[in-house]
Rosetta silent file (secondary structure, phi, psi, omega in degrees, C-alpha in Angstrom):
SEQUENCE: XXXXXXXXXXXXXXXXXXXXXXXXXXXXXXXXXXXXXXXXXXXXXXXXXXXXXXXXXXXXXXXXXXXXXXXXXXXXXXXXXXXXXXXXXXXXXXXXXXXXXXXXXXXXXXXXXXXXXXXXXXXXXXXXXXXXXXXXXXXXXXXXXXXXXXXXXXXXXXXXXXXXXXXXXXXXXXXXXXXXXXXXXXXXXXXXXXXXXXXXXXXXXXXXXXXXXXXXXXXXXXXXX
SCORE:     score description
SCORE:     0.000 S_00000001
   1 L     0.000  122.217 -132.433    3.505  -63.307  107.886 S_00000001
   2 L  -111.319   74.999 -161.050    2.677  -66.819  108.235 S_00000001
   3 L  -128.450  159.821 -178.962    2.588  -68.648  104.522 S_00000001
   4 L   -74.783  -31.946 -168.403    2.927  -72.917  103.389 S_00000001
   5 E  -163.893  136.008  157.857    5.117  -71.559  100.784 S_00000001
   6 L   -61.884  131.294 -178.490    6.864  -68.725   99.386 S_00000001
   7 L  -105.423   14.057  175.960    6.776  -67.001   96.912 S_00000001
   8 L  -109.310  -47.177 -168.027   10.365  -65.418   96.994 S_00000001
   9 L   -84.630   63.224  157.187   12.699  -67.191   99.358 S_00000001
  10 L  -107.475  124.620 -177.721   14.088  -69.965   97.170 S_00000001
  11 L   -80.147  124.521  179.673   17.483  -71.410   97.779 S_00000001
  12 L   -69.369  140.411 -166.176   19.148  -71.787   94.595 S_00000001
  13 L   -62.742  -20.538 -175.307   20.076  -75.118   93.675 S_00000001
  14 L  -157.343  156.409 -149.169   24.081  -74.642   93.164 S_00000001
  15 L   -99.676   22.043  159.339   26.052  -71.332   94.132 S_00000001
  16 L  -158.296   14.370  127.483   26.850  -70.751   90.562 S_00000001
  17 L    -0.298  119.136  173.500   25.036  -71.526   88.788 S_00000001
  18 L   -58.415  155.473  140.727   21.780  -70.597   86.659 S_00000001
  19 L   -52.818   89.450 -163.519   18.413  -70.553   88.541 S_00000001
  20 L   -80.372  112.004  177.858   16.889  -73.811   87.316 S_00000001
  21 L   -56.989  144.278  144.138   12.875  -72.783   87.306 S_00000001
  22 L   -85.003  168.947  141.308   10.852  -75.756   89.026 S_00000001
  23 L   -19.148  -78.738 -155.211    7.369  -76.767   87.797 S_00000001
  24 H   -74.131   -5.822  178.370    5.465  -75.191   90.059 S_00000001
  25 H   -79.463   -8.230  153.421    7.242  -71.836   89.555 S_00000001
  26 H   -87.775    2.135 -152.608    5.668  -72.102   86.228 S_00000001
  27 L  -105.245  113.823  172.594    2.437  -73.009   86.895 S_00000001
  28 L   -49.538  -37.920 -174.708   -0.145  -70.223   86.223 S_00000001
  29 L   -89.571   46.968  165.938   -3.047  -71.514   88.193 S_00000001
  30 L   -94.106  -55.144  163.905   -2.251  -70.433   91.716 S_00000001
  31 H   -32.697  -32.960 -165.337   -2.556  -66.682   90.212 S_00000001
  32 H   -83.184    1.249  178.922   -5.705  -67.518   88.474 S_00000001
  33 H  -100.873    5.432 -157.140   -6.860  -68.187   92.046 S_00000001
  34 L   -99.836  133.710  169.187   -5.770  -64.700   94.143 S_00000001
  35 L   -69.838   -4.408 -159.704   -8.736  -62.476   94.635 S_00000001
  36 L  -143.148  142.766 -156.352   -6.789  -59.937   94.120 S_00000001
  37 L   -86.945  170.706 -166.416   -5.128  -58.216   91.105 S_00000001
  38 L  -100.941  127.788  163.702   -1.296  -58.933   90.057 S_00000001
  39 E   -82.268  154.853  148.323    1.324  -56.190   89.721 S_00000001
  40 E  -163.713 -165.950  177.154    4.213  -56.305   87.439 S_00000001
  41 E   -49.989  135.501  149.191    6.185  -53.791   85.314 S_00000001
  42 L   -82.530  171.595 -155.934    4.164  -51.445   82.907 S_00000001
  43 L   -85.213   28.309  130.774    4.399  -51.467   79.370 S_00000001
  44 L   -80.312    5.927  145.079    6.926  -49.508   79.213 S_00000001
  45 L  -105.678  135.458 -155.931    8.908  -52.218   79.915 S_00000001
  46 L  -138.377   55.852  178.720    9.153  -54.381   76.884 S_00000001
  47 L  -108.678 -171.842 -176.799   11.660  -57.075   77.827 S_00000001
  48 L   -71.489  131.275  161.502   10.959  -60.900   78.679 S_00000001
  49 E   -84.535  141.178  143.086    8.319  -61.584   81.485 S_00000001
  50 E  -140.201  169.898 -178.157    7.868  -64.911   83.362 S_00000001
  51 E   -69.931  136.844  147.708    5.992  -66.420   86.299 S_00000001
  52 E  -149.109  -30.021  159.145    7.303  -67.600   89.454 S_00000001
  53 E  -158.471  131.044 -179.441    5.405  -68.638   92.717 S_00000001
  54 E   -98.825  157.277  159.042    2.300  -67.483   94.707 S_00000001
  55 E   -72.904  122.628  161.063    2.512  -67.696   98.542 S_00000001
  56 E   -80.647  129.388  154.122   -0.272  -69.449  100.737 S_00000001
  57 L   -87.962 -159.356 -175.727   -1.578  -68.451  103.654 S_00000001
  58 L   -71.144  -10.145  178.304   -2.756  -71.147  106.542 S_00000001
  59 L  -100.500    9.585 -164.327   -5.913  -71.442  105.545 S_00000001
  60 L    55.894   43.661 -159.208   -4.863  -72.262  101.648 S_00000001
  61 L   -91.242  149.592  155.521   -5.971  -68.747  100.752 S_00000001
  62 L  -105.658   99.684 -126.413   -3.354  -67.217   97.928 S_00000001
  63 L   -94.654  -39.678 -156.505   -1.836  -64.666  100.029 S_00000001
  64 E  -177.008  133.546  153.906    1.358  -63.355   97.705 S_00000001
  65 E  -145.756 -145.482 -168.589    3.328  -64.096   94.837 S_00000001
  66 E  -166.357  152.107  179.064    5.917  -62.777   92.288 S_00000001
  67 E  -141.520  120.874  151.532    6.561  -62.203   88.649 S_00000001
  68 E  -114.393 -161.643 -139.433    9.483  -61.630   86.979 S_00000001
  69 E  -160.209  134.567  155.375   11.167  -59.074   84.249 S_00000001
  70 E    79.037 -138.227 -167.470   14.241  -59.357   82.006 S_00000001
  71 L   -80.932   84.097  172.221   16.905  -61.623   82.270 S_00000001
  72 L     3.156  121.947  147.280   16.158  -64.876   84.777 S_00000001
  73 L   -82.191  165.173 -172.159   18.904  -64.499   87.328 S_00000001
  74 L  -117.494  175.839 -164.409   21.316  -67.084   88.041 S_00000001
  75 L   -76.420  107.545  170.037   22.969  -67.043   91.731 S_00000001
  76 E   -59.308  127.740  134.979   25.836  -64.050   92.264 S_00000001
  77 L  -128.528  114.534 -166.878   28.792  -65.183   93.351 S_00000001
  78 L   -32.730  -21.811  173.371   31.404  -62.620   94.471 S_00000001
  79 L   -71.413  -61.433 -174.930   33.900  -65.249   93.394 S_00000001
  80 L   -96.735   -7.227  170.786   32.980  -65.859   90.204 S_00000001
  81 L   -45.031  150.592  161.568   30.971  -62.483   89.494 S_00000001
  82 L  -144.446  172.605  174.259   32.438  -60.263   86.411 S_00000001
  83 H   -54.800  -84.521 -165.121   32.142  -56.854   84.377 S_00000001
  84 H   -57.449    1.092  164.872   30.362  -59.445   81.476 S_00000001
  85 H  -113.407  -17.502 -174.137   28.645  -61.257   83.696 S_00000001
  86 H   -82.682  -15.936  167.528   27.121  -58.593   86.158 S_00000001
  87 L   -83.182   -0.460  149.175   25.870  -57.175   82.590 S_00000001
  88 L   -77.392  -37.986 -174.319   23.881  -59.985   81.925 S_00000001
  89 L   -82.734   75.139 -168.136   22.121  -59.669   85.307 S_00000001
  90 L  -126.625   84.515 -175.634   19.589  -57.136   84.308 S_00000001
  91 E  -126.383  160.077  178.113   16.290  -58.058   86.432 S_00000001
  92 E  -143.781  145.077  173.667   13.225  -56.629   88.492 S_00000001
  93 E  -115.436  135.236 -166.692   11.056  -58.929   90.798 S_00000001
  94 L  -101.129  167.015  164.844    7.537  -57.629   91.123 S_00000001
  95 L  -150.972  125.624 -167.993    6.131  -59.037   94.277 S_00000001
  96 E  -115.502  149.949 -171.451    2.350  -58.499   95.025 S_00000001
  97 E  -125.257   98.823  167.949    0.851  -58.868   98.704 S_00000001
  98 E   -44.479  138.720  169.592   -2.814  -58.902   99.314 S_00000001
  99 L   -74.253  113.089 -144.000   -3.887  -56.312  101.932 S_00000001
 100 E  -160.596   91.188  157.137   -5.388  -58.366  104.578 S_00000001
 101 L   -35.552  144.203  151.621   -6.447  -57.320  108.303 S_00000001
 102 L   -19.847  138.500  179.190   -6.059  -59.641  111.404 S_00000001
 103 E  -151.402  156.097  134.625   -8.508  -62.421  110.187 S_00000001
 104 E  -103.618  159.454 -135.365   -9.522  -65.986  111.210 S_00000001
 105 L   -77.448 -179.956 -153.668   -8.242  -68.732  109.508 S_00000001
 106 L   -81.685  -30.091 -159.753  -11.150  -70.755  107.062 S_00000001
 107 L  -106.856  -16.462  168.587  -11.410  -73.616  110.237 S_00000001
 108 L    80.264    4.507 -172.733  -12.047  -71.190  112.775 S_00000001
 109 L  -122.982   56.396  167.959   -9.399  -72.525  115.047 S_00000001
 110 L   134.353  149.713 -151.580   -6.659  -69.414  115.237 S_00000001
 111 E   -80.316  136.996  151.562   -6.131  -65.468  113.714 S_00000001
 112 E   -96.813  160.566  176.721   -4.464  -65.411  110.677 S_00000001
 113 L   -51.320  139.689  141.090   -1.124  -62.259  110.573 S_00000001
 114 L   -56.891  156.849  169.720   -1.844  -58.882  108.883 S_00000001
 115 E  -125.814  142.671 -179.258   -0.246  -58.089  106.139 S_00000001
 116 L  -123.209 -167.202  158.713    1.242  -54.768  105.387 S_00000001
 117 H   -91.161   16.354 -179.813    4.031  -53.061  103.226 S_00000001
 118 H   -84.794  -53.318  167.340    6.963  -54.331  105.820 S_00000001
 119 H    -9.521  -70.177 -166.310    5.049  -57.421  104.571 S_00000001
 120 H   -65.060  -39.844 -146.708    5.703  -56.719  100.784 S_00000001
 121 H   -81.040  -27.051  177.187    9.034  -55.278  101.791 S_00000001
 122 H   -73.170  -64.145 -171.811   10.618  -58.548  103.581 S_00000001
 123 H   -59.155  -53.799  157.813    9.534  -60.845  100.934 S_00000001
 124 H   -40.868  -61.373  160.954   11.281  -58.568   98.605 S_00000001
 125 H   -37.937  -46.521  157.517   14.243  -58.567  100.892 S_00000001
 126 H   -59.386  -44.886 -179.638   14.415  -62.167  100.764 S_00000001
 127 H   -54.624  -36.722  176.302   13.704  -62.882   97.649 S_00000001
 128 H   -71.988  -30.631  167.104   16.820  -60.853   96.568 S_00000001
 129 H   -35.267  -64.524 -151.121   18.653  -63.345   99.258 S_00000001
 130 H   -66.623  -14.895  138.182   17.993  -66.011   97.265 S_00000001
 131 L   -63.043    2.390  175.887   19.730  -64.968   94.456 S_00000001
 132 E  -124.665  139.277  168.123   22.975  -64.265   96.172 S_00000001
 133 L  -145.616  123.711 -178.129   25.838  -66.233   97.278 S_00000001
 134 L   -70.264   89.384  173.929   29.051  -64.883   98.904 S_00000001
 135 L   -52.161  -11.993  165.219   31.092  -66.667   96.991 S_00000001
 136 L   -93.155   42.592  162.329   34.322  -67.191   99.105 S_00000001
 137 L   -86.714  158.807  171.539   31.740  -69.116  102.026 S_00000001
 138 L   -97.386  164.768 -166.666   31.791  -72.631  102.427 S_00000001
 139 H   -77.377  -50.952 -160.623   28.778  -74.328  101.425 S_00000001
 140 H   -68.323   -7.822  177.825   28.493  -75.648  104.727 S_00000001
 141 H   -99.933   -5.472 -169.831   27.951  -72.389  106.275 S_00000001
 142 H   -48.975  -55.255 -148.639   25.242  -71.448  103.118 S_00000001
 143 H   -91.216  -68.814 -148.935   22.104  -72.070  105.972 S_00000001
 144 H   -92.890   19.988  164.482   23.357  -70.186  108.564 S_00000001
 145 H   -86.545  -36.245 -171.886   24.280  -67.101  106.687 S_00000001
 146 H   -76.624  -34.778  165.037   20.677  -67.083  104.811 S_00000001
 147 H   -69.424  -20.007  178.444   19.502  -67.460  108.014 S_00000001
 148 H   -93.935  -50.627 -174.602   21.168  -64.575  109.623 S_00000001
 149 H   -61.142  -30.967 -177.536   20.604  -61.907  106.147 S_00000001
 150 H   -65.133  -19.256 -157.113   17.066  -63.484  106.353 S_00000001
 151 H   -92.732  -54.459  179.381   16.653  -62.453  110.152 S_00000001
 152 H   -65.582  -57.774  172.713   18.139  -58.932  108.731 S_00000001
 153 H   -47.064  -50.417  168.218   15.794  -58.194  105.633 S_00000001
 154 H   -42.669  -41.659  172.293   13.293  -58.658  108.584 S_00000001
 155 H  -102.721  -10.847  145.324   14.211  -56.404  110.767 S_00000001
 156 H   -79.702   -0.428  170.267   14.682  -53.635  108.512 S_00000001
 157 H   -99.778  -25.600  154.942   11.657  -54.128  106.653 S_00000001
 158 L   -33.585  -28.022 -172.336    9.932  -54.060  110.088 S_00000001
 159 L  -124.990   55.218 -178.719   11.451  -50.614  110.455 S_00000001
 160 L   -77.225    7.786  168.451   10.824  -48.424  107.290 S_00000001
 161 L  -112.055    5.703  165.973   11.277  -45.186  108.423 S_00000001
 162 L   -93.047 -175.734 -145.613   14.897  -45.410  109.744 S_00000001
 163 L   -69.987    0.085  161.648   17.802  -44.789  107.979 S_00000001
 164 L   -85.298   13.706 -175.955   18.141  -47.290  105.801 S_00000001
 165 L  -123.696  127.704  167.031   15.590  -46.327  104.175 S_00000001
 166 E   -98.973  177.293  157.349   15.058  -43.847  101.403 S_00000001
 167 E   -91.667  175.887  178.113   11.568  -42.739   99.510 S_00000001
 168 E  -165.233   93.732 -177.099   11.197  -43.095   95.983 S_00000001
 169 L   -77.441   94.497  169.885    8.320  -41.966   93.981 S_00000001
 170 L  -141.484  177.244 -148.628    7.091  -43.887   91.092 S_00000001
 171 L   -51.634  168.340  177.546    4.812  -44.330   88.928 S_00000001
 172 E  -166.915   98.539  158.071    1.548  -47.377   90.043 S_00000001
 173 L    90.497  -23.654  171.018   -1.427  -47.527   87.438 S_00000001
 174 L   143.515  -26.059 -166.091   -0.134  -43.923   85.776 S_00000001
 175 L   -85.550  129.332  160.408   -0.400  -42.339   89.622 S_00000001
 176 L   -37.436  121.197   75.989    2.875  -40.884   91.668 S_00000001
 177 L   -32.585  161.045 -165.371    3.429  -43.403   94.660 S_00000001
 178 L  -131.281  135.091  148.162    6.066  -42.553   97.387 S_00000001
 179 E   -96.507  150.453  168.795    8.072  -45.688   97.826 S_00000001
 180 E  -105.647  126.892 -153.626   10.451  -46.983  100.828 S_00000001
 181 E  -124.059   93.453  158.308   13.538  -47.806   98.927 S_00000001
 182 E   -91.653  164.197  168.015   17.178  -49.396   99.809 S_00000001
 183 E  -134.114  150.413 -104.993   20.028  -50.515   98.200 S_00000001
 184 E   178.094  142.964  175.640   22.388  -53.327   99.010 S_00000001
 185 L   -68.567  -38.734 -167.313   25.517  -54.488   97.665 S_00000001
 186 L   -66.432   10.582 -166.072   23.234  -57.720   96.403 S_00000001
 187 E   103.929  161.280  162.483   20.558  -55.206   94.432 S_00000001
 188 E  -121.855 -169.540 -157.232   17.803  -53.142   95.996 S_00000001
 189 E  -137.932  134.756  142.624   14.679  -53.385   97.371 S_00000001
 190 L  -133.981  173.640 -169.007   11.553  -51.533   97.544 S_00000001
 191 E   178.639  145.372 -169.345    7.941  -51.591   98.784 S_00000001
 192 L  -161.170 -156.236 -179.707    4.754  -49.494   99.025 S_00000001
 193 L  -154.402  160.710 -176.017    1.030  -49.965   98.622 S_00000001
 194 L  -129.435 -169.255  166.690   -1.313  -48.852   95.838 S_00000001
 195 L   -45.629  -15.936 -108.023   -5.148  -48.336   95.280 S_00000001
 196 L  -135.553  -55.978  176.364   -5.742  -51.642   94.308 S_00000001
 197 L   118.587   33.609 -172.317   -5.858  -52.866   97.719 S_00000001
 198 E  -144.254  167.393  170.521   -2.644  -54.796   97.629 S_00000001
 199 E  -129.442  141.010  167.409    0.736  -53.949   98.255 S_00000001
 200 E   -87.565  162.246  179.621    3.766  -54.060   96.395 S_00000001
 201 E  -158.892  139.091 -173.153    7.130  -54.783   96.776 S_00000001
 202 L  -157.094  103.010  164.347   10.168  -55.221   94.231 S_00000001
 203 L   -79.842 -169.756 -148.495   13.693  -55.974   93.867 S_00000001
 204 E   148.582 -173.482 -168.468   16.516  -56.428   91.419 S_00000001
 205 E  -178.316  115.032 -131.162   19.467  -56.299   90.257 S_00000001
 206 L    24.342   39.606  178.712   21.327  -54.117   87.260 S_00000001
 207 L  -130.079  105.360 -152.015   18.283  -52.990   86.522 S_00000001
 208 L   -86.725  146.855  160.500   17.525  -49.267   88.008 S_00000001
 209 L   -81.001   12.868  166.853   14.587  -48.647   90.183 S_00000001
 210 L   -77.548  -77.870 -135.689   14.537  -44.888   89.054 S_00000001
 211 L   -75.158   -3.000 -172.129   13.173  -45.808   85.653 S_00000001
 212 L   -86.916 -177.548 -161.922   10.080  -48.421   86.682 S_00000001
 213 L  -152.117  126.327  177.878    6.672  -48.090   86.348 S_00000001
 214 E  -102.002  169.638  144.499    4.194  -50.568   88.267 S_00000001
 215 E  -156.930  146.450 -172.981    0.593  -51.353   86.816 S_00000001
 216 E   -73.180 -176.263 -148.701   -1.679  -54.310   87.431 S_00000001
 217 L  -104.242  118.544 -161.877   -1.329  -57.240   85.328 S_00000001
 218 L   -94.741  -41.655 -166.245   -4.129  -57.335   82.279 S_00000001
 219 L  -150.809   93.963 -172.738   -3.335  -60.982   81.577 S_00000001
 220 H   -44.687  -32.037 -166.524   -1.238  -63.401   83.793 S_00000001
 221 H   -66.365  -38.620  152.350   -1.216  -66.114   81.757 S_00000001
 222 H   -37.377  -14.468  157.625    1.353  -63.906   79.505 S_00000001
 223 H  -109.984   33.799 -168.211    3.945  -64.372   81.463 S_00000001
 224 L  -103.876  128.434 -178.119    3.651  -67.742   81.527 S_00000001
 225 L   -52.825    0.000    0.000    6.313  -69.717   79.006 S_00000001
């Protein structure tokens, strides 16, 4: 899927770091521009929300973004991970995907990609990336490792019905959804599609994906700081 910018796959600035929020990861009006409604947690979760980036497609359409839940993560590193610090790391990434046939772009001059839930499911996969760092790597080796797990969240989200994949049924709007569901040493990942005409996808990390509940978003601007 073919986007100017992501709304998952950001390389954290230092490998131990908190996740230092840019601007535009705060900035509300790309949402207020998606044609399409926003997932996040439902209100039975009643921890901190915030904003983080929508995804463009080629035509400057707003394609995808993310919201997150609980505690901001900063970057794991197996090196410096602990019991008191892996207990701090209590998060879910919501990640919503417009549903969107083969199209052509706004200029007329080439198709933009479908999007699907391998769609939703990659960008989740990544997204979870970007919060991890093996900590005994050398920094100089940081790009081509992200590049090889990124190449991997790809080809298993390409492939959701083999074995790395479980279901998971939960709740979307009040309604039973069947999810496709992994786990990871780094957190897990899931991704489905709802009524709504969009599909989700969501990751984490100490935070279980038994207990969540998806619903759209009444008022974006609430998770905004």
């Amino acid at each position: 899927m073919e986007t100017t910018s992501s709304a998952v796959a950001q390389a954290p600035a230092a490998e131990d770091g908190p996740h230092v929020p840019s601007a535009a990861r705060r900035t509300v009006d790309g949402y207020l521009r998606a044609p399409f409604p926003w997932y996040g947690l439902d209100e039975a979760f009643t921890g901190p929300r915030w904003l983080m980036q929508v995804g463009l497609a080629a035509d400057g359409a707003v394609e995808h973004g993310s919201v997150g839940h609980g505690d901001e993560p900063s970057v794991r590193s197996e090196y410096a991970a602990g019991a008191d610090r892996d207990a701090k790391e209590k998060f879910a990434v919501v990640v919503t995907v417009a549903a969107n046939p083969v199209r052509r772009s706004a200029d007329g001059t080439g198709l933009l990609e479908a999007t699907s839930v391998s769609s939703a499911a990659w960008l989740a996969g990544v997204g979870l990336l970007s919060f991890t760092w093996p900590g005994q790597m050398d920094h100089s080796l940081r790009d081509d490792w992200l590049e090889q797990q990124t190449e991997t969240a790809w080809v298993l989200a390409d492939d959701l019905e083999g074995a790395d994949w479980s279901t998971l049924s939960l709740p979307v709007d009040g309604v039973p959804t069947p999810f496709h569901y992994r786990e990871s040493e780094f957190g897990w990942v899931l991704a489905g599609s709802t009524r709504a005409g969009v599909h989700v996808g969501a990751y984490g990390r100490g935070m279980s994906a038994y207990g969540l509940g998806f619903a759209v978003v009444k008022d974006i601007a609430a998770y905004q700081d």
